[in-house]
C-alpha positions as CSV (number, residue, x, y, z in Angstrom):
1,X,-21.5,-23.9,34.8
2,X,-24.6,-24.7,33.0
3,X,-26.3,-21.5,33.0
4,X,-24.8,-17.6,32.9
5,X,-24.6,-17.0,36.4
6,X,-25.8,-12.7,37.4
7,X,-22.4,-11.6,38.5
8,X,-21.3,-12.9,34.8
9,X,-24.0,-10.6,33.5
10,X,-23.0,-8.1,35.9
11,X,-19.5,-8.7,34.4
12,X,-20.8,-8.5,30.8
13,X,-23.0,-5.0,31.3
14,X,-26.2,-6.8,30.6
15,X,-27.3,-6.6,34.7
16,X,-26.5,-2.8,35.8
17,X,-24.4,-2.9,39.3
18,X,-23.1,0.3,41.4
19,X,-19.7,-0.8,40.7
20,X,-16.4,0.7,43.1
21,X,-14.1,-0.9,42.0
22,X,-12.7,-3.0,38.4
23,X,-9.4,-4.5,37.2
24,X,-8.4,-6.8,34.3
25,X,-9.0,-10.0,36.6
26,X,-11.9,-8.3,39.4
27,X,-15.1,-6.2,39.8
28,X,-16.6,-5.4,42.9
29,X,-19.8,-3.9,43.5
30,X,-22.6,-3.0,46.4
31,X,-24.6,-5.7,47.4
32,X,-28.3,-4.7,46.6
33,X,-29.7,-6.4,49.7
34,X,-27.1,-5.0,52.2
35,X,-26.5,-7.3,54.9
36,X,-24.3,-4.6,56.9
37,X,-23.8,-0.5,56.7
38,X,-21.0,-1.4,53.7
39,X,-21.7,-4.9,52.3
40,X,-19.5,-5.0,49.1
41,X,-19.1,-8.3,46.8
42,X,-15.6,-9.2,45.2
43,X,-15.9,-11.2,42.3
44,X,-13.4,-12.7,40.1
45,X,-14.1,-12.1,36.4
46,X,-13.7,-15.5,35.2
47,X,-16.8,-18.3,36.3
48,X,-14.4,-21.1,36.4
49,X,-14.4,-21.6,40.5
50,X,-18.0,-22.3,41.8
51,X,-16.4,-21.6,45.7
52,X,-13.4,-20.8,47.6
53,X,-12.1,-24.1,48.1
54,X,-12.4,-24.3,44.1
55,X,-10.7,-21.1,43.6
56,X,-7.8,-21.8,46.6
57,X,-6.9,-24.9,44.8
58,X,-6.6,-23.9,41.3
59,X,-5.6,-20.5,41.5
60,X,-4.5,-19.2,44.8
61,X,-2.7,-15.9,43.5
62,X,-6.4,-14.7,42.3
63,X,-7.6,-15.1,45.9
64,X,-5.0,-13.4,47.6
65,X,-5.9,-10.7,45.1
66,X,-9.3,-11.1,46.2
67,X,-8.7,-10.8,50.3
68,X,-6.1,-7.6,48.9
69,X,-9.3,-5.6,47.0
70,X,-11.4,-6.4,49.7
71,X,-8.6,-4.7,52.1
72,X,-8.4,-1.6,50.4
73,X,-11.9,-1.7,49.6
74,X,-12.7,-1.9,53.5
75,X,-9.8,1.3,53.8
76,X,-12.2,3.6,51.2
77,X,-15.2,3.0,52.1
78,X,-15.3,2.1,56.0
79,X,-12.5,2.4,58.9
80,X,-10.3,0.0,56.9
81,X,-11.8,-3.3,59.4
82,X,-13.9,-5.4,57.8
83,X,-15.3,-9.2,58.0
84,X,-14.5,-11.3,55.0
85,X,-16.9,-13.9,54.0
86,X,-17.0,-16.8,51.8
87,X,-20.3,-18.7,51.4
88,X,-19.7,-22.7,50.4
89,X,-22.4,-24.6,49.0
90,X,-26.3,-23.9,49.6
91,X,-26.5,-25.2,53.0
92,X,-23.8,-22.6,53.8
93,X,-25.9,-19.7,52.5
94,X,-24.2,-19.7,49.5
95,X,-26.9,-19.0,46.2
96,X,-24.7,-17.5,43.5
97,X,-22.0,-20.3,42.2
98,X,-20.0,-18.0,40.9
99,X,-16.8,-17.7,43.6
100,X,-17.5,-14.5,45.2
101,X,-16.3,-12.8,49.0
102,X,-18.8,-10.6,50.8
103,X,-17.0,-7.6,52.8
104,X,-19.3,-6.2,55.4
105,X,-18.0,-3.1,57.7
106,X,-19.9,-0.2,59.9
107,X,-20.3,-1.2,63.1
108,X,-20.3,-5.1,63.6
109,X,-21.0,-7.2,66.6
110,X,-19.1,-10.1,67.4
111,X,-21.4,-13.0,66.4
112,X,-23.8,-10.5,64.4
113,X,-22.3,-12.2,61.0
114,X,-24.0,-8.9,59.5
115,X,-27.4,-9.7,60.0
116,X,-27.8,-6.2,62.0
């Protein structure tokens, strides 16, 4: 990565973030354009995955401990279901390439992909 990306400042204290959650390896944080009623971000501390497929390939223990926070993430702060997303590239949506999963809860549609 060329440039420090803001969840590596968010990481670093420099960018302030209403954090709920931080390990050795994780931090997760609200979202500060909410997409959904909860719409938390899980982000691995480490920038050296720019994507999922990146991370699933070279270290597939960190994002099973992703998909785990966001589980027990989704259990304190909604009714423990939740939708699990992973942007890929820009024409995906994706605009931070630093690997990263949205979890949105509260109240979903089917096929609202938490734009309600």
């Amino acid at each position: 990565m060329d440039a420090m990306s803001i969840f590596t400042a968010i990481i670093a204290r420099e960018i302030p973030a209403d954090i709920v959650f931080e390990s050795d390896t994780i931090i997760a944080f609200r979202d500060i354009a909410p997409r959904a009623p909860i719409h938390l971000l899980v982000v691995p501390k480490t920038e050296e995955y720019a994507n999922v497929v990146e991370l699933a390939a070279g270290d597939p223990a960190l994002l099973a401990e992703i998909v785990s926070v966001a589980k027990d993430l989704a259990r304190e702060h909604a009714d423990g279901e939740f939708r699990l997303i992973f942007n890929t590239g820009a024409n995906a949506g994706q605009s931070v390439f630093h690997v990263h999963a949205h979890v949105l809860a509260g109240g979903l549609s089917e096929g609202s992909l938490g734009e309600e």
